[in-house]
N, C-alpha and C positions, 0 to 999 in steps of 0.2 A: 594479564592485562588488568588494571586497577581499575575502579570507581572511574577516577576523574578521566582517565583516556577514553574510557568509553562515553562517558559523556561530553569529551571535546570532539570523536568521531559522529555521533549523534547531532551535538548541533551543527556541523559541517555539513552533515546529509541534509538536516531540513532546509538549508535553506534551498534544495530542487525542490522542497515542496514548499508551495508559499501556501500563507494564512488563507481564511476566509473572514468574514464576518464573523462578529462574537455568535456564539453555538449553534456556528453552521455544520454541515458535516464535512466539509474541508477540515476545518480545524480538529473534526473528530478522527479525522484521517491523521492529523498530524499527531496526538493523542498517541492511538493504537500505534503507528510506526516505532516511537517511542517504545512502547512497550516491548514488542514483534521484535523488534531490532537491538533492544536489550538483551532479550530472550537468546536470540539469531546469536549477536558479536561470541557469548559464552560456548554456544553449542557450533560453530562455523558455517551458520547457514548467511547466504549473501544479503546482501542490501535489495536486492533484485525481489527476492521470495521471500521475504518482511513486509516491504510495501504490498505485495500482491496477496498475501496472507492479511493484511490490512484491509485493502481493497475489498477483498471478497467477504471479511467480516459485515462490511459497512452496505453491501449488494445485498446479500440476504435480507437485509426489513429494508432497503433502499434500492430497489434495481435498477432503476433511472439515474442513480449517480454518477456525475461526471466526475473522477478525480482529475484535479489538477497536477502534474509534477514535472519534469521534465524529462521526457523519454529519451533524450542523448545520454542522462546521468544512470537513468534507470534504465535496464533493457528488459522492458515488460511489455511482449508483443497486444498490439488492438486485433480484436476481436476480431475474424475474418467470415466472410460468409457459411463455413463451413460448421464452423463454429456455432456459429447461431442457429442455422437449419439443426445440427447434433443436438442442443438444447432444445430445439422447438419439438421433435423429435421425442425426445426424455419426457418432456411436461404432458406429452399428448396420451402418454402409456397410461 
């Protein structure tokens, strides 16, 4: 796959994820996907686990982050109670 495909698939993808405000971390999310998903198309890793490799970069000094995107396009499950308890869990050790 060439340069220019990968970046016609790329801007396709962003538009489930919309902008923010100028150097909000939305837009830094869109940023990293960019990058992640560069990375991803070469190696055959999904659209799915780019964004959430994104995501998780942008959690680490942000944990409160809401990404926006649209989870019909993306299947990146929310975070369930079990989940949260396992992490609250890890932090407590």
């Amino acid at each position: 796959m060439n340069r220019e495909e990968i970046n016609r698939i790329i801007k396709f993808e962003l538009e489930y994820i919309p902008k923010g405000p100028e150097g909000s971390l939305q837009n830094k999310l869109r940023f990293y996907y960019v990058a992640y998903r560069r990375r991803g198309i070469s190696k055959g890793i999904s659209r799915d686990e780019c964004l959430k490799e994104a995501i998780d970069k942008i959690k680490k000094e942000h944990p409160k982050f809401n990404p926006k995107f649209d989870r019909e396009f993306f299947k990146i499950p929310r975070k369930g109670f079990l989940q949260k308890l396992k992490e609250l869990i890890r932090k407590q050790r």
